[in-house]
N, C-alpha and C positions, 0 to 999 in steps of 0.2 A: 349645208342643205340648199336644194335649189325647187321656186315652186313654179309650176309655167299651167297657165288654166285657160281654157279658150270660152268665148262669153257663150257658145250654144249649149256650153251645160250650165244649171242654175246656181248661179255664184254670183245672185243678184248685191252680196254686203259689202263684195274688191270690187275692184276696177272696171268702170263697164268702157268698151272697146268700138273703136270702128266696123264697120261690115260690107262697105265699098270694096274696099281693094283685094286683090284676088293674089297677090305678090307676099303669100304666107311662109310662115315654116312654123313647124310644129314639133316641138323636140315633149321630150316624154322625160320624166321627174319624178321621183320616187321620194315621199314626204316620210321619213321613219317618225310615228308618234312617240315611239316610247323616250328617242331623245332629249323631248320635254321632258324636263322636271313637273314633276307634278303639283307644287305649287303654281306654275309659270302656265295651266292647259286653262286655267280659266279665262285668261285674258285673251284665248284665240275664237272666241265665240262669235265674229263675223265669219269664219270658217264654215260654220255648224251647219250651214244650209249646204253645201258643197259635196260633190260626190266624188268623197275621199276612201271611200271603200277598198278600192284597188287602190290607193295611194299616190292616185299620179290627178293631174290638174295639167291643163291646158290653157297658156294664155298667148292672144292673138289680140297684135294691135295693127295700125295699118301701115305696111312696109315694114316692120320691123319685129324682132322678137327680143321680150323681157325677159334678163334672164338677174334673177334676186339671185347673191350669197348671202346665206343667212349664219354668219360666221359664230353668234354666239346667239343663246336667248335673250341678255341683256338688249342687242339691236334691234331684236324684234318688238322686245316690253316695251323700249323708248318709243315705239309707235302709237304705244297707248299711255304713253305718261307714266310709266317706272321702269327703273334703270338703276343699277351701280357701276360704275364703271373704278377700276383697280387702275393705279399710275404704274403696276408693272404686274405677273401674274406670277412669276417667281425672282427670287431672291437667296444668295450665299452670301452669310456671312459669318466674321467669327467668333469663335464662341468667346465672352466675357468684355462682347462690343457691345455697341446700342442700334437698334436699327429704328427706323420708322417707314411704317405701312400707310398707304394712302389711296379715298376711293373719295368721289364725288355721286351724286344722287340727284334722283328728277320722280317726280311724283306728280302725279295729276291734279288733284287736292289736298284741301285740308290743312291740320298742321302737324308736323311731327312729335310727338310727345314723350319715343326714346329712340335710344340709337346705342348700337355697342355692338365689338366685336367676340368672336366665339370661336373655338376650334371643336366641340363636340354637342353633337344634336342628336339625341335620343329618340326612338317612335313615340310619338304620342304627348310629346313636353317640347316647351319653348328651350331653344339653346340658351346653354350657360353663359352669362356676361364675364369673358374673361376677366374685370374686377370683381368678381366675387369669387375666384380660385385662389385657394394660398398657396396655390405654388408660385403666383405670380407678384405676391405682398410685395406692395414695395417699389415695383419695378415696372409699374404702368401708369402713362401719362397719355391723357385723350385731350387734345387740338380740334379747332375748328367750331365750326356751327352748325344750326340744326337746318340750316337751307342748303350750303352749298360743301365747303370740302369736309373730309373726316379723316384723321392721323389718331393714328396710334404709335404709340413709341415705345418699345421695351428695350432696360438696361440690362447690362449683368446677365446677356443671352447663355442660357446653358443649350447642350446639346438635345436634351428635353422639350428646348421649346420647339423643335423641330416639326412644323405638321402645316394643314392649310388653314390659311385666317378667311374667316367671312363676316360680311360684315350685315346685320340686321336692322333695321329700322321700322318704327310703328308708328301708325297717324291713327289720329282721333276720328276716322271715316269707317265704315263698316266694311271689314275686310282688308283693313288698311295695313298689312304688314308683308314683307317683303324681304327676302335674302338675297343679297349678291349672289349668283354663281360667275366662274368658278372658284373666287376667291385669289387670296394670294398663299404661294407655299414659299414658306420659308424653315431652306437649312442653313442649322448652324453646325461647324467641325470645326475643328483644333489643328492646327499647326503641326506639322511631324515631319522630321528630316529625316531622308535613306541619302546612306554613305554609299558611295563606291570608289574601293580602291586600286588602284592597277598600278602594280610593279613597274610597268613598261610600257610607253613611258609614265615616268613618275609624278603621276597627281592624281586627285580626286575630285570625283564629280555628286556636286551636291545636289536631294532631288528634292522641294519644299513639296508633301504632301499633303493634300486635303480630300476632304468625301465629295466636295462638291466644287465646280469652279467657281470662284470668289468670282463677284459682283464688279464691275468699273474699273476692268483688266490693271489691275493694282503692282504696285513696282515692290518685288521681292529684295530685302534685307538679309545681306550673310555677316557673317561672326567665327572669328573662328578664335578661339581661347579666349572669348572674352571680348575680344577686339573687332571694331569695326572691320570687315571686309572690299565687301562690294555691293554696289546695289544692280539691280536687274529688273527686267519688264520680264525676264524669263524665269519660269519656276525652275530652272536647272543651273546652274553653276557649274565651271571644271576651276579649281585651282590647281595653276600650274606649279606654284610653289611646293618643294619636299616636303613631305606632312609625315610626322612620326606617329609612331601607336600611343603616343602621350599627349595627341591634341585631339580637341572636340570642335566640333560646328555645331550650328543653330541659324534657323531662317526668322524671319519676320516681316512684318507689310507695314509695307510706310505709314504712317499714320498713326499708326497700331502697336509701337513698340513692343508698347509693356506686355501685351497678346504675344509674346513669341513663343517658337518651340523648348521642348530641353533639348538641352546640347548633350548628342550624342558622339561618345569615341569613331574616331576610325576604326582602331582595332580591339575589340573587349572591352571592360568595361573600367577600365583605370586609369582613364584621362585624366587630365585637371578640367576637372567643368564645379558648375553652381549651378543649385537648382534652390530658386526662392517655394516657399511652402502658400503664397497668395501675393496675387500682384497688386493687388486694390485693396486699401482697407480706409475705413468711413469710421471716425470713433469721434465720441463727446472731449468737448473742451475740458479739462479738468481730470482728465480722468488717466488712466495708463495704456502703453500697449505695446505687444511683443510682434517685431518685426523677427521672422525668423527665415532662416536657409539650411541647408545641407553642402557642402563642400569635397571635395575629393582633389589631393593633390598626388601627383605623381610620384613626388620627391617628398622629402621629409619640409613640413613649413616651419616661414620663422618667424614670419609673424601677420596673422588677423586682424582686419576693422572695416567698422562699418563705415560709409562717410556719406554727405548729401550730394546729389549730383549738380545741384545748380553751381557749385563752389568751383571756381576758376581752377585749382587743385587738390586732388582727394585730402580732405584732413582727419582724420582719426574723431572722431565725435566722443570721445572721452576728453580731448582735447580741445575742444568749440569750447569756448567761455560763455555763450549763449545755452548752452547744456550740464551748465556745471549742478552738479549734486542730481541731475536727473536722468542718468544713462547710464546703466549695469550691462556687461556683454555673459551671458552665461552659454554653456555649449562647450564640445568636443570633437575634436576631427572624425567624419561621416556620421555624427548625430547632428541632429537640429541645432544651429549655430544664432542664437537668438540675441539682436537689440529690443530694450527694455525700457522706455521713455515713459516718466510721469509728470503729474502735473502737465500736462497737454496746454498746453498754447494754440492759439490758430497760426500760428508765423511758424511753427514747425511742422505745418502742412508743406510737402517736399516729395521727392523720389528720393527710397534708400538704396543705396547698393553697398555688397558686399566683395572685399578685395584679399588675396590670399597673397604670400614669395614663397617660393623654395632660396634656395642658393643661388638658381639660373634661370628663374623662372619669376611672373608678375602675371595674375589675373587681370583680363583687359579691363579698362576703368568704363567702357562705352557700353556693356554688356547692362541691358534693362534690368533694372529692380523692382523693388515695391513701393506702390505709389499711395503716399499717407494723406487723407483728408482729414482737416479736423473740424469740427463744426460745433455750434450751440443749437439749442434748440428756443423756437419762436409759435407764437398761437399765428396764426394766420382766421379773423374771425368774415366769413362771407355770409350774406344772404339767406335764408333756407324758405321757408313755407312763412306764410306770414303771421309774424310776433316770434320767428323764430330764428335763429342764428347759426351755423356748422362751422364750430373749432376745428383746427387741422394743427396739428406739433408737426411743424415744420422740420426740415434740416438743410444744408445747403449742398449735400452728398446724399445716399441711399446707407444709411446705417449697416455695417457688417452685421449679419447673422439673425437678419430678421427678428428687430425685437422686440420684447412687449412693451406697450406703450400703458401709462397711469395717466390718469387725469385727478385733479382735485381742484373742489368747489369750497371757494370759503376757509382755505386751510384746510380742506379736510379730502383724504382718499374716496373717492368714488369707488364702490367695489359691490359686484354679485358676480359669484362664483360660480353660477351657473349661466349665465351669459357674456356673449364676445363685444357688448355693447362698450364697454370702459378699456378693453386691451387694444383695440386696432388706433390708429392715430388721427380718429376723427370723431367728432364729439358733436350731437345735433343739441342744443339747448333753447330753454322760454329767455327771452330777455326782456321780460315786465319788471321785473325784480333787482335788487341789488344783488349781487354774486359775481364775486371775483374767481377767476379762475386762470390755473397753470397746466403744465405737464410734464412729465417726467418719461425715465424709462427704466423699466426693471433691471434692478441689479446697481443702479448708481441715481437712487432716487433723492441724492444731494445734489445733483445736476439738474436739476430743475427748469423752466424758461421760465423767466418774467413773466409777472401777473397781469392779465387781461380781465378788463372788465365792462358794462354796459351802461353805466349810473356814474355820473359822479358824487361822490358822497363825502359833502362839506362838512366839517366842526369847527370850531372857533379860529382855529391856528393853522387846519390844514386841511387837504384832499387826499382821497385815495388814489382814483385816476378817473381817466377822460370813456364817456361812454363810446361804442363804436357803432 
């Protein structure tokens, strides 16, 4: 937008202007109203007086002509004291990474009293504070303060999350709330390799696809049976190597291993490839869990295992002495080929990968697997309103599969079944009182964290614990 206003018409609340010099030029500027957002028309109310009828404004200084870009609303609001400003306005990246969103904020007065991001605003209601969506459980972490920057972070990006983020803030002044425009868009897509083969001459050109161009021109990862390739700044690959109807590729982005495509044949669909069934999994200390794949060998195999990746060389984890009595391999060639680990330790937090032979053949050892976190669970007790306290059941990963959280007071389940107040992993409590409290999570409520409490409570010979 550009606004150009001359002082003989009455626009006594802008700029007022020389009237000496005769060394003018007068260009003509056409203000479109409707481009304001309609939050954003109140704060142009030194306007008001101005004859914007025809939409054009005249401004004349002396010897020279002002010419404003008025490139966003935000530029304009920061004239009156609000503003969001976004550190990028769009964003690719991929899907089952972490990204983080980031805006800074200026306001005229007051104090801010909340702040949160939203991707859907209805007529007539306040946007939804993306932490109170459960599609997002889990997977949202807010940075910063209430003066200057604001981060949002989301894990475990699905393609769903794909849409524009904005960010909202509200001050205790009358009329005190304000949306970023335009926000920031962020997509997330997957990874997907096109083959092309050509007889003459003989090689194939790999092509790493995505929906959107990734973010921070990222160095692409080939594979081809498993095995490290090449790496490239280029989303295209030729290997000039002879490549039979019996071998597969796969791409990936540095950094991002475990994010990689499946590997797809050259020709049809009977390669030797591996496809893992989840690349990431977050389980309790203590408890069990089934790493699983799907396998396809060309040739007839002769023999299956799973091994950890950090090991100098692959070892068969039926064989680890560190795993003894705690690893069952169950599965069938082209059914789910599942490792079966109990008793969970944190030291078998690892990459697994799965390795296949034929007679002439070896699955490459460098090809990403699934990556196993193990964790316990901890109270985390902070601050809340005062005389009050906010439990959070910690973990040191994002728990697979979104789950329900218990809390218990005194030894005892907390529970109404008609409210979400005791299932999410936060807990607001009175702390006047003696009560000890834990948390658990549905389905392994012998997995329990240590007891937190607020009181120390002395008897002859001993203590409970230390208040917080």
């Amino acid at each position: 937008m550009l606004l150009i206003y001359e002082p003989e018409i009455d626009c006594s609340g802008l700029h007022p202007s020389s009237r000496g010099n005769r060394g003018f030029f007068l260009i003509a500027l056409k203000v479109i109203e409707e481009t304001i957002p309609y939050h954003a028309r109140d704060y142009f109310s030194p306007f008001s007086d101005c004859r914007v009828g025809d939409a054009t404004m005249a401004l004349r200084t002396a010897g020279s002509v002002l010419v404003v870009f008025l490139w966003s609303v935000a530029v304009v609001l920061g004239q009156y004291g609000w503003s969001v400003t976004y550190t990028t306005q769009s964003i690719c990246v991929l899907k089952g990474s972490t990204v983080e969103l980031s805006c800074s904020i200026r306001y005229p007065s007051g104090t801010v009293t909340s702040t949160y991001w939203f991707t859907k605003w209805g007529t007539g209601v306040e946007p939804e504070d993306l932490g109170q969506n459960p599609e997002y459980a889990g997977r949202l972490e807010y940075h910063g303060d209430k003066k200057n920057g604001h981060n949002l972070r989301i894990t475990d990006l699905r393609e769903r999350d794909s849409a524009t983020y904005k960010f909202r803030f509200i001050t205790d002044q009358t009329g005190g709330k304000y949306t970023g425009d335009p926000g920031v868009t962020l997509s997330v897509t997957a990874l997907q390799v096109k083959v092309t083969y050509s007889t003459w001459p003989n090689w194939v050109t790999i092509t790493c696809i995505t929906t959107c161009t990734l973010t921070g021109n990222p160095t692409y990862i080939w594979y081809k049976n498993g095995q490290h390739l090449d790496e490239s700044t280029s989303p295209q690959y030729k290997d000039p190597v002879s490549s039979n109807y019996e071998d597969s590729y796969s791409c990936a982005v540095k950094g991002h291993e475990d994010l990689h495509s499946p590997a797809v044949c050259v020709q049809g669909q009977s390669c030797n490839r591996v496809t893992y069934t989840k690349r990431r999994i977050c389980v309790l200390k203590g408890s069990t869990v089934d790493i699983s794949c799907t396998y396809v060998g060309y040739y007839s195999t002769t023999s299956t295992f799973w091994f950890r990746s950090d090991k100098s060389t692959p070892e068969d984890l039926t064989t680890d002495p560190g795993y003894t009595g705690r690893v069952k391999y169950t599965g069938t060639y082209r059914c789910p080929f599942t490792l079966r680990i109990t008793d969970l330790r944190e030291e078998d937090s690892a990459e697994y990968r799965f390795t296949f032979k034929t007679d002439n053949f070896e699955w490459g050892h460098s090809f990403p697997g699934t990556t196993l976190s193990v964790t316990g669970l901890q109270v985390k007790v902070t601050p809340a309103a005062e005389g009050q306290k906010t439990l959070t059941c910690i973990t040191t990963c994002t728990l697979t599969d979104n789950p329900t959280y218990i809390w218990y007071k005194n030894g005892q389940r907390l529970d109404e079944p008609t409210s979400q107040q005791y299932s999410s992993n936060m807990l607001v409590v009175w702390d006047s009182s003696v009560n000890i409290y834990s948390c658990a999570v549905e389905g392994h409520e012998g997995l329990h964290s240590p007891e937190v409490c607020f009181q120390v409570k002395v008897t002859l010979n001993s203590f409970q614990c230390i208040r917080h």
